[in-house]
C-alpha positions as CSV (number, residue, x, y, z in Angstrom):
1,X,2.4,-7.4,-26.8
2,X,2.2,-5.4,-23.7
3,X,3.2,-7.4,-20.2
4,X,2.0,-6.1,-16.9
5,X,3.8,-8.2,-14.7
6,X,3.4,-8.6,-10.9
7,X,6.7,-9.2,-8.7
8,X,5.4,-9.9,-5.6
9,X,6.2,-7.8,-2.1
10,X,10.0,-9.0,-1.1
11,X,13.0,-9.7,-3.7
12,X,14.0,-10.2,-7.0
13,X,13.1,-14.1,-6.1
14,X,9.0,-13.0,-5.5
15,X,8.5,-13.0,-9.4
16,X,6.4,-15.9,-10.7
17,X,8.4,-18.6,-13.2
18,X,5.9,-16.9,-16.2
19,X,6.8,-13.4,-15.6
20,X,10.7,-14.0,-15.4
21,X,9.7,-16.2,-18.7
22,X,8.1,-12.9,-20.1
23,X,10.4,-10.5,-19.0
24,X,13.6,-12.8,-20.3
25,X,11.5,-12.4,-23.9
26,X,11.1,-9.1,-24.1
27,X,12.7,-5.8,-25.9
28,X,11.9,-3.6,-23.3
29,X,11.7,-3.7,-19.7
30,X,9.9,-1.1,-17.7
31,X,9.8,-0.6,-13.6
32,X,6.9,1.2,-11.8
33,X,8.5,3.3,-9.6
34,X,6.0,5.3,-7.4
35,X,3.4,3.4,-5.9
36,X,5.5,1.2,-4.2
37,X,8.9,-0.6,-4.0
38,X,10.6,-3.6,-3.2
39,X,13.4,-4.6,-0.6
40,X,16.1,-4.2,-3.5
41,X,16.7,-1.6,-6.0
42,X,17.1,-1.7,-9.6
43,X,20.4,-3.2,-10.3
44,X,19.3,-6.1,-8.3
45,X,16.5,-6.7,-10.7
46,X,18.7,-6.2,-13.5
47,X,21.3,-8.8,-12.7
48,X,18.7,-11.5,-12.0
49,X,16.5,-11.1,-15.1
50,X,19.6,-10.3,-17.4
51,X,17.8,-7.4,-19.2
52,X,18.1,-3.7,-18.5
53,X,15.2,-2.1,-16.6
54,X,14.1,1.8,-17.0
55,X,12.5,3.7,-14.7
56,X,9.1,4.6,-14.6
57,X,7.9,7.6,-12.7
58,X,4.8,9.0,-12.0
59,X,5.4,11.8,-14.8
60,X,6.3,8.8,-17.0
61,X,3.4,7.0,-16.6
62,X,0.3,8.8,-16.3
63,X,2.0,11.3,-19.2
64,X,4.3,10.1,-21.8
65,X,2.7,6.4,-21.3
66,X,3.0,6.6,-25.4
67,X,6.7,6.0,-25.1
68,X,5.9,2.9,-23.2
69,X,3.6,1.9,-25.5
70,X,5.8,2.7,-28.8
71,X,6.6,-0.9,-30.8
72,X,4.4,-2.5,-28.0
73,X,2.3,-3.7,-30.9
74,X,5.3,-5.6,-33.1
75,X,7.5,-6.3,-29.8
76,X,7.5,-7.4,-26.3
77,X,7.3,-4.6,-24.0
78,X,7.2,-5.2,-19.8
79,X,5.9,-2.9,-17.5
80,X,6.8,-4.5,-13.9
81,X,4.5,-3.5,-11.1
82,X,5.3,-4.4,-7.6
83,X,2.6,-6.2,-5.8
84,X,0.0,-7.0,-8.8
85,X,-0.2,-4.9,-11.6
86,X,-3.8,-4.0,-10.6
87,X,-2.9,-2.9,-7.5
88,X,-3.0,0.6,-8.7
89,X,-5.6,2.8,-11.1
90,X,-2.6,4.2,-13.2
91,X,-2.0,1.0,-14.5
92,X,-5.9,0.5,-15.6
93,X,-5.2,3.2,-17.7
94,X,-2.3,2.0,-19.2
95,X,-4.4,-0.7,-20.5
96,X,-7.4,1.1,-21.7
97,X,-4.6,3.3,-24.1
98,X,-3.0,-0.4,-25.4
99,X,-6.5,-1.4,-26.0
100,X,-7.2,2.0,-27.8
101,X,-3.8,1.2,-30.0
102,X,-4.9,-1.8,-30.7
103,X,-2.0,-3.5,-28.8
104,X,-2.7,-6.6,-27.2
105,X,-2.0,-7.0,-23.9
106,X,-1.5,-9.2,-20.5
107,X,-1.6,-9.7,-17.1
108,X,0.9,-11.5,-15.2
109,X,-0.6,-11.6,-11.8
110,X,1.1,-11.7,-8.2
111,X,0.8,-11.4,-4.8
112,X,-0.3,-7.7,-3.1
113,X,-0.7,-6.1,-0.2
114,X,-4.4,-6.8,-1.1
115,X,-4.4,-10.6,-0.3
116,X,-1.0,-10.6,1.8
117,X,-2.5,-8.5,4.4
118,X,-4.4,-12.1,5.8
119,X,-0.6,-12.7,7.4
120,X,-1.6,-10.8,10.8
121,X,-4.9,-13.3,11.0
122,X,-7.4,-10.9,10.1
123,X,-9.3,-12.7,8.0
124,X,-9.8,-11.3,4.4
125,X,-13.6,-11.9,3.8
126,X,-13.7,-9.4,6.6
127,X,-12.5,-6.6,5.4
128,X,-14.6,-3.1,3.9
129,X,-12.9,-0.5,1.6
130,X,-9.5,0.0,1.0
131,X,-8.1,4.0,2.4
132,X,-5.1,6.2,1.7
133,X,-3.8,8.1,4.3
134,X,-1.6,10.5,3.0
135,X,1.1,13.0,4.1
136,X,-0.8,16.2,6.3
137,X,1.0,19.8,5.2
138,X,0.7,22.5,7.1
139,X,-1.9,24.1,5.0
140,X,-3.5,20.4,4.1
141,X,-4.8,17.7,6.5
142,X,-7.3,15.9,4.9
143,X,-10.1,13.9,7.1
144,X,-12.3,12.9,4.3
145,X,-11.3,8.7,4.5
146,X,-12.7,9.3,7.9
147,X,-16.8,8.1,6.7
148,X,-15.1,5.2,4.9
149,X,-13.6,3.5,7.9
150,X,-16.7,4.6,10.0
151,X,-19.1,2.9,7.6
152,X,-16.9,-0.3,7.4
153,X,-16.7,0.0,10.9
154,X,-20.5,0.1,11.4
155,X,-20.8,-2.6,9.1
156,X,-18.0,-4.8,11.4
157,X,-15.5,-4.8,8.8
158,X,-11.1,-4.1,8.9
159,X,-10.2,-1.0,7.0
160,X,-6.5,-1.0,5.8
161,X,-5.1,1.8,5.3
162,X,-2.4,2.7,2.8
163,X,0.2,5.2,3.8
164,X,1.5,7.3,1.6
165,X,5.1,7.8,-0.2
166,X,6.6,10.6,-1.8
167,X,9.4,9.6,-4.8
168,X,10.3,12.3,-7.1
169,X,8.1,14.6,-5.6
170,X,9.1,18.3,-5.9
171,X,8.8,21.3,-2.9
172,X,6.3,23.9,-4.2
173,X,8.5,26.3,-4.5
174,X,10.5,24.1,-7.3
175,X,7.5,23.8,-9.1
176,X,6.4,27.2,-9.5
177,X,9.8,27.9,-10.6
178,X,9.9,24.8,-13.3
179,X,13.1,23.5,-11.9
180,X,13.5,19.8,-11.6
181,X,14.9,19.3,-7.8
182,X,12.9,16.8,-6.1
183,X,12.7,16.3,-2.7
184,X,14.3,13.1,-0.6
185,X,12.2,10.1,-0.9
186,X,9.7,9.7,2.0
187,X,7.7,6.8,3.2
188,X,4.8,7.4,5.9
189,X,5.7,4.8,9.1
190,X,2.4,2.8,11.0
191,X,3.1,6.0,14.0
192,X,3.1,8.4,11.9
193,X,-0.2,7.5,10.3
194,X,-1.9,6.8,13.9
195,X,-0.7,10.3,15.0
196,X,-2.9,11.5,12.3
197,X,-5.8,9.8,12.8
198,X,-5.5,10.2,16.7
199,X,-5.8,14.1,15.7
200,X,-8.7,13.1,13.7
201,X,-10.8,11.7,16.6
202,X,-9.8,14.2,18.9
203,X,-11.4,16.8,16.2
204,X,-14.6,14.7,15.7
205,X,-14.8,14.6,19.4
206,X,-14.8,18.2,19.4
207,X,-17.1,18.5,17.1
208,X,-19.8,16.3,19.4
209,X,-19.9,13.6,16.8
210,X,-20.4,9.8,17.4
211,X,-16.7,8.4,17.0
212,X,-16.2,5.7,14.4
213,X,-12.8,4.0,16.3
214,X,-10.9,5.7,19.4
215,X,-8.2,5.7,20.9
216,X,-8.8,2.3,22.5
217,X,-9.8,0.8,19.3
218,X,-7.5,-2.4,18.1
219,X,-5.0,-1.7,15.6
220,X,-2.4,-3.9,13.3
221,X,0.8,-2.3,12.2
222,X,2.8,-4.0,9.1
223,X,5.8,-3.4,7.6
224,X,7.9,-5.0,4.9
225,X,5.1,-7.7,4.1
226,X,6.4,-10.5,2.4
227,X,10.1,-9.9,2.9
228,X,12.9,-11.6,5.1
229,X,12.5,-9.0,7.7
230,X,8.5,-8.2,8.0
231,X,6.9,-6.8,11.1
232,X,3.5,-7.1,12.7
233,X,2.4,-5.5,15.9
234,X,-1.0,-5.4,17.3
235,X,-2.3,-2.8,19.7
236,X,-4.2,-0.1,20.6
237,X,-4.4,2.9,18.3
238,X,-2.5,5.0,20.5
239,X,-0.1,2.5,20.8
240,X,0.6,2.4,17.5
241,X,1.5,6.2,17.6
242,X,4.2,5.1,19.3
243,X,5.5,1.6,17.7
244,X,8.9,1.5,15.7
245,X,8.5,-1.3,12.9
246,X,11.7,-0.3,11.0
247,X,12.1,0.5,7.2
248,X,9.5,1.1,4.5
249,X,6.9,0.1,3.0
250,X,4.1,0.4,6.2
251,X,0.4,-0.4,6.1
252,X,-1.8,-0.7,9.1
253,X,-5.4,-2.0,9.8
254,X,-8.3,-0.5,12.1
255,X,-10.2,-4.0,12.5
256,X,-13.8,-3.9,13.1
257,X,-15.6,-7.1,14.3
258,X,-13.2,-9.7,16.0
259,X,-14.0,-13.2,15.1
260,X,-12.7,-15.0,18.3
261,X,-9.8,-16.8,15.8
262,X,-8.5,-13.7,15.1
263,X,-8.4,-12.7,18.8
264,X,-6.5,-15.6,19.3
265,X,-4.1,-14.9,15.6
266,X,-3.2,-10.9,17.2
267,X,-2.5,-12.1,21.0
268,X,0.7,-13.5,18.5
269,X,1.7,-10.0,17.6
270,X,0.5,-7.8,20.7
271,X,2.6,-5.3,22.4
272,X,1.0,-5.8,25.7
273,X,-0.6,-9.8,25.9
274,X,-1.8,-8.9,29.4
275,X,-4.4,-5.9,28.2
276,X,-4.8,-7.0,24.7
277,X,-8.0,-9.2,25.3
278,X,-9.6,-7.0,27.6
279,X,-8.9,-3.7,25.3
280,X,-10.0,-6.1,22.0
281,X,-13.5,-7.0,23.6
282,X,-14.2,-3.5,25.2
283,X,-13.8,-2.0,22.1
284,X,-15.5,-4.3,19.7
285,X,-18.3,-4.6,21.6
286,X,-19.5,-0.8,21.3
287,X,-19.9,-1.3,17.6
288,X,-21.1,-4.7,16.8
289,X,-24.6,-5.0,18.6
């Protein structure tokens, strides 16, 4: 059978007592290793489950997913996701080929980023679609998660935003070329993210277009959710461009309607309690009537 087991956003202790059951049982132990990571590294993982993990890269994933597959269907074969296992559309796939060999399969299920992100007091009912924001290149800055947040905006609703990591990624030049040098991991921080969409505003300003958020608009940064060491600050946009929350992984929220309880919830993480309300209700109010 084929495991896709969730382990949860901190440590090696975040696993649920059935997946370290599952992954203890099996011949082959597989880590996802490219949508998103956890506070320790692989040897970590090894020593507490007592089983060798392997690597699993984008390339390995999306295109030699047969070897993950191979014996699946006579053996027990784990394919650890951090987060939930569903958390990403690569791993979807991975099912629909099991189901296609005729391997059974299932789903060990954990906490995400989905579900954790309730911790700043945004309630989750509240939120519209999910966006990426993703690394700009000089010759690439994409705007085109922009409608999403404005239509979950003009519906009231909290956009969170992904930011993007590159692991394993190679330089174009390396590419043309065939050879395998990859470039040093990155991981896109809460400011660096709010620079971008700070750009984005200013362009749709220019543009004369109604603005979906602002500068003004009320913001959550996040990092590390679910570990020892996690990080919440609530502010402005523009403050965010300039907030320092530490080490990777980031996500940050553009709310949309504030319920008063949340009000109350972000005053616990604001970088400036004496504007915050004032800021909150100034902007909120230009979108919900």
């Amino acid at each position: 059978m084929l495991y896709l087991v969730g382990l949860g956003l901190g440590d090696t202790t975040d696993i649920t007592v059935k997946g370290l059951e599952v992954i203890k049982q099996c011949s082959r132990v597989y880590l996802e290793s490219y949508t998103a990571i956890l506070t320790v590294g692989k040897e970590a993982l090894e020593e507490f489950y007592g089983k060798e993990v392997t690597l699993a890269d984008r390339e390995t994933v999306e295109q030699e997913a047969d070897e993950i597959l191979k014996d699946a269907g006579v053996s027990d074969v784990a394919f650890l996701v951090v987060g939930d296992p569903f958390g990403a559309t690569t791993h979807t796939d991975l099912v629909l080929r099991a189901a296609k060999a005729g391997i059974p399969y299932r789903v060990i299920h954990n906490a995400s980023i989905m579900n954790a992100v309730g911790c700043c007091g945004l309630q989750l009912y509240n939120f519209g679609e999910t966006i990426s924001i993703v690394f700009w290149t000089d010759t690439w800055r994409p705007e085109s998660f922009y409608d999403k947040i404005k239509k979950n905006r003009q519906n009231g609703m909290h956009t969170l935003c992904l930011l993007d990591l590159k692991v394993k990624e190679q330089s174009v030049e390396n590419l043309m070329k065939g050879r395998k040098i990859f470039e040093p991991p990155r991981y896109m921080s809460v400011n660096q993210a709010a620079e971008q969409l700070l750009e984005i505003v200013q362009n749709r300003r220019d543009r004369g277009e109604t603005l979906a958020f602002t500068e003004k608009t009320i913001c959550v940064g996040l990092a590390r959710v679910g570990a020892n060491d996690q990080k919440i600050a609530a502010g402005t946009l523009v403050q965010m461009a300039s907030v320092e929350l530490g080490g990777p992984l980031h996500c940050m929220v553009i709310t949309g309607h504030l319920h008063p309880l949340e009000l109350d919830m972000l005053k616990l993480f604001a970088l400036q309690a004496s504007c915050f309300e004032n800021l909150a209700m100034e902007d909120s109010s230009t979108y919900s009537s």
